[in-house]
N, C-alpha and C positions, 0 to 999 in steps of 0.2 A: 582342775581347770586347765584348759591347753593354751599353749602360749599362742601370742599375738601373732596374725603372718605377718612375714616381715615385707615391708613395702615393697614393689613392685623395680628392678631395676633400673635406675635412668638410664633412658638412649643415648646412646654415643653422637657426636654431632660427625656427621661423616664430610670429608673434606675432600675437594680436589685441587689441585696446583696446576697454574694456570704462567706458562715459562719456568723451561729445564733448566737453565744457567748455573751461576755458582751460588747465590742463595738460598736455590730452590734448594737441594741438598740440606743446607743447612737449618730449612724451615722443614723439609719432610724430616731429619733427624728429631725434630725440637716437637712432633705432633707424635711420630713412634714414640715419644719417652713417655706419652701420658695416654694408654693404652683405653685408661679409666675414665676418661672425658673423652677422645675423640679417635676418630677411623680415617687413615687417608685410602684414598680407594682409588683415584684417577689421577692422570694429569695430562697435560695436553702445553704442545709448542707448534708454530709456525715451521719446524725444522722436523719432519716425520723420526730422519734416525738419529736426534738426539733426545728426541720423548722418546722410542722403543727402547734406548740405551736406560733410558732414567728408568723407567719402566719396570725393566729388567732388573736395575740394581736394588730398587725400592719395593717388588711386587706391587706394583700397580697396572691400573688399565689404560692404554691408550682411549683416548675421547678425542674430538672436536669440539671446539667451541660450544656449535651448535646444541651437538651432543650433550654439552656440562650443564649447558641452560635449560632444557626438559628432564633431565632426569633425575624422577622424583627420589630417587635415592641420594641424592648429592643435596646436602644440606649448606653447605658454605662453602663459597670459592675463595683461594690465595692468590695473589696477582705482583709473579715476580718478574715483571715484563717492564720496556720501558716507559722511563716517566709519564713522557707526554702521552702515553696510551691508556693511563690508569683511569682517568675520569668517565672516557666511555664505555671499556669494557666493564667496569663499576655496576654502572647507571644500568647497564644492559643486564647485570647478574639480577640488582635489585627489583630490576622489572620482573624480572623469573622467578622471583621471590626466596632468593640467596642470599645468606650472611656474605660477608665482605673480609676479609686483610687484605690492605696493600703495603707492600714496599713502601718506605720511606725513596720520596717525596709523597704527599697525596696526591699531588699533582702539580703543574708547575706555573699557575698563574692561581691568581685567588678569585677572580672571576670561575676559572674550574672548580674547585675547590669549593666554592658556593651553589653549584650546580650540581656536584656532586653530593655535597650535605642535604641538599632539597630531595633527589633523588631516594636518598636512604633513609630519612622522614617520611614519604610519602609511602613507602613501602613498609615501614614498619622494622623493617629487619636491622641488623647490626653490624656496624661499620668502626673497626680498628685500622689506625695505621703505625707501620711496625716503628717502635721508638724506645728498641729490647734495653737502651741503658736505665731507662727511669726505673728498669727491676733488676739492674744488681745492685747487690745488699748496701754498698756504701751510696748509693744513692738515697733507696729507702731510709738508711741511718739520718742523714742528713737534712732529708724532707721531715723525719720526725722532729728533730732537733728545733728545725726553723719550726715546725708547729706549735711547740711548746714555748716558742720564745729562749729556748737556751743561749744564742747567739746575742739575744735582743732584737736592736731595728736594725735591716740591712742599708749597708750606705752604698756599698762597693761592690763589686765584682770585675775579674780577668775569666778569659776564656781564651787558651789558645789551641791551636788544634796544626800543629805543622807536622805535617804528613806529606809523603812520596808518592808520585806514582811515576811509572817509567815512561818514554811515548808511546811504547808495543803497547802498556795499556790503553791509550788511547786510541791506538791505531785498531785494535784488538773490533770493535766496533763502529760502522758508518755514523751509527747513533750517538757515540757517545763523543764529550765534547761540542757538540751542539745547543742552541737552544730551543729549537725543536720538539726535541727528542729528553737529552738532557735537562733543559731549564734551565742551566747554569753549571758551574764547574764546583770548586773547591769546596765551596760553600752548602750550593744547593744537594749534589751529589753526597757528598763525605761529613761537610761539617755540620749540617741542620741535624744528628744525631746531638751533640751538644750544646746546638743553641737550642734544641726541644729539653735539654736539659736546665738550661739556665731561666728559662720562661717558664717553666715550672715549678724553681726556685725563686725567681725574683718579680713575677708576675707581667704581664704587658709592659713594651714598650712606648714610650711614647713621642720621641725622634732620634733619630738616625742621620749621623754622617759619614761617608764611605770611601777610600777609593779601591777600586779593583782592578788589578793588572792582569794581561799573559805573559808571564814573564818567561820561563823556563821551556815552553813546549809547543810544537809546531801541527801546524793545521789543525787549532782549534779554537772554536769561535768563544770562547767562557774564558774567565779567568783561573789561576790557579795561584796567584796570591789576591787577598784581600784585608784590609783593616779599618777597623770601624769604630768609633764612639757611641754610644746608647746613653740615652736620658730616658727610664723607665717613670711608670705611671706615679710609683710612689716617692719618687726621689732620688731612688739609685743610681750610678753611673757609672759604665763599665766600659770595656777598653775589648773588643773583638779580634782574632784574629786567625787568619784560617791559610792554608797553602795544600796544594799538593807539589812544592817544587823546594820542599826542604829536607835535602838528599841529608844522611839516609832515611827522615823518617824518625818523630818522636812521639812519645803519648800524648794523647791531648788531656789537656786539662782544664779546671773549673777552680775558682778560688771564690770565695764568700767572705766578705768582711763588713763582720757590726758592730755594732756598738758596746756587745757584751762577749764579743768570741769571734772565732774566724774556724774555717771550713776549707780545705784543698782536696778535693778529689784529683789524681791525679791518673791515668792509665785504669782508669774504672779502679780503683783502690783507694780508701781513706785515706793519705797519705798523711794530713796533718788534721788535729783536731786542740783547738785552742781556748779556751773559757775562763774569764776572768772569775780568780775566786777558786780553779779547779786546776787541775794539771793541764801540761802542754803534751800530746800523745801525736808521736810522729814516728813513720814506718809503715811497713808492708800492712796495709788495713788500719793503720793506725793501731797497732799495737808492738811494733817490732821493739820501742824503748818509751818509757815516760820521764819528762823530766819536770821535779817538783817545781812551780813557777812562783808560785803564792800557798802559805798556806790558809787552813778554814775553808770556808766556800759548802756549796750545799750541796751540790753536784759534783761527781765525777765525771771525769773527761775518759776515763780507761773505762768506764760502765757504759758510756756509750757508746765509744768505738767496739769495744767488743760484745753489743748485746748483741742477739739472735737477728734476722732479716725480719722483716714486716711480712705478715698473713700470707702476703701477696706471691711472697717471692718461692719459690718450688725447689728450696734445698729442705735436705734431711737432718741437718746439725747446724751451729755456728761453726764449726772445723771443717765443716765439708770444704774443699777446695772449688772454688767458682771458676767454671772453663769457660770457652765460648762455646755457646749453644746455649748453653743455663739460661741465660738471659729470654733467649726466644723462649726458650720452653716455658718461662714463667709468662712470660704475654700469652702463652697463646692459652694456660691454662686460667689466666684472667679472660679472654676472649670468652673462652667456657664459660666461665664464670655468669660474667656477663647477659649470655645468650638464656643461660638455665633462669636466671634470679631476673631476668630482664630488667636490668641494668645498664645503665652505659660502660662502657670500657674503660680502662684508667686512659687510654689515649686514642679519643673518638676525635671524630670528624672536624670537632671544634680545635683540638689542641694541635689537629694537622695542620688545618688552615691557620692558626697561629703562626707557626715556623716556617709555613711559604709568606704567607704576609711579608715579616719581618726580613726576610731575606729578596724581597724585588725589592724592598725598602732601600736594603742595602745599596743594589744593582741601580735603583732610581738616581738614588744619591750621588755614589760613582760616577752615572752618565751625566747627569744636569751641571755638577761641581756642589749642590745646594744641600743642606740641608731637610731631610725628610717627615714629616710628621702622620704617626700612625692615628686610627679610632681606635682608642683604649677598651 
């Protein structure tokens, strides 16, 4: 009897990038690593000899706009361009019947961001925006944690995120530092990778109060410190706080605290992992030293900081060493995912418009002096 033929090879979803900048690199790295789901073949800038350089360096082909939008070889566009531009050239991929990633913001009003999600519905196709921390490992850790109730109820969370930037970066672009272009500064730019983290662990918001300064940096219309209190949907209440003018520059961080345990991500690392009943596990991943707290208990706290990443995440071991890039590469090979199984994404269109919501919420708050109230 002859054996079964083996199924026929799935197509690669072939991609182009859409703005050369410093991203782009970093997302054409993170689409080469996974050879076995996806093809980059094109990219295209406003700037000719900085796509011929990208080009060059990546083997790709220079296109046009135009060009990315009819050509039936080009199955999904990336869009590492700014903010404020995301929503239309989106809407316009979607009409040409093109998968979507954007850069984190989705866009920078949630009125776009609603226009945008209509557009990506009406097409059918599939829309990620880029939010690479929800897939490393100590985050997946932690989302499993809260699933199972290891923590218990959450009451609390801290989020800080003070971080550098110099004015040459600001000055580095017309766009940036604007709200335009930008959306906003500390917050909307740099911190909304963490508050897409926190809303992911602690679910919608449900009011906000803010104030937001320019404190440290000239000619620009955004803030670069802010701090906020949150009263979320379920109870929680957590304490915001975001900069880019806090020289030199630290890791941001996420703290969880409930009723049965508590949770520190720190520098995208487990940093502490705490469970009433089990060990206190604190260090690089949460495994660097445990110290006995209590004994008995039914769970360990060192079995979960050091089990394996979730399905999602695109390492080869628990030992692997997680770099930057890992992260994209696991989004985008969920993107894949996604596209094949026709599925939604781990963070579609809804969970974009989440983290811009919550952050004009902010900006609202700020301007008025008032307290904010979101639709949960």
């Amino acid at each position: 009897m002859s054996p079964s033929p083996s199924p026929p090879p799935t197509p690669l979803l072939r991609f182009a990038l859409v703005g050369c900048g410093a991203i782009a690199t970093t997302q054409a790295q993170a689409i080469k690593a996974l050879p076995e789901l996806l093809l980059l073949t094109h990219c295209a800038d406003l700037d000719e000899n900085r796509a011929t350089e990208f080009a060059s360096k990546h083997g790709l082909t220079v296109a046009s706009w135009a060009d990315l939008l009819t050509d039936p070889a080009i199955d999904a566009i990336s869009l590492c361009i700014p903010s404020g531009l995301h929503g239309s050239l989106a809407a316009e991929a979607f009409h040409a019947g093109k998968h979507v990633v954007i850069e984190k913001p989705m866009e920078i009003s949630v009125a776009a961001c609603d226009a945008l999600i209509t557009a990506q519905q009406t097409s059918g196709r599939k829309l990620a925006v880029i939010s690479q921390h929800r897939f490393d490992p100590a985050s997946g850790k932690v989302r499993a944690l809260l699933d199972e109730g290891a923590l218990g109820r959450l009451i609390g969370a801290e989020v800080r995120i003070p971080w550098y930037r110099t004015q040459e970066y600001y000055d580095s672009g017309d766009w940036r530092g604007t709200w335009a272009q930008d959306g906003g500064g500390c917050l909307m730019n740099q911190g909304i990778h963490t508050v897409d983290l926190m809303l992911w662990f602690c679910g919608p918001v449900h009011e906000v109060f803010a104030r937001a300064v320019t404190a440290a940096h000239k000619n620009i219309e955004v803030e670069d410190i802010v701090c906020a209190t949150l009263t979320f949907a379920n109870g929680i209440i957590a304490t915001l706080f975001a900069s880019t003018a806090s020289y030199p520059g630290f890791p941001a961080s996420l703290s969880l605290y409930g009723t049965e345990g508590s949770a520190v991500i720190n520098g995208d690392e487990l940093q502490t992992l705490a469970i009433q009943g089990a060990k206190t596990v604190s260090g690089s991943n949460g495994s660097a030293h445990a110290q006995q707290v209590a004994s008995g208990g039914t769970r360990s706290a060192v079995q979960h900081a050091s089990a394996p990443p979730l399905a999602v995440h695109a390492t080869d071991s628990p030992a692997e060493i997680w770099k930057w890039g890992d992260a994209h590469r696991a989004q985008f090979a969920d993107f894949a995912a996604a596209v094949r199984n026709d599925r939604e994404p781990l963070v579609n269109g809804h969970s974009g418009r989440a983290a811009v919501a919550l952050i004009k919420a902010v900006y609202e708050s700020s301007r008025t002096g008032l307290a904010v109230r979101l639709d949960c």
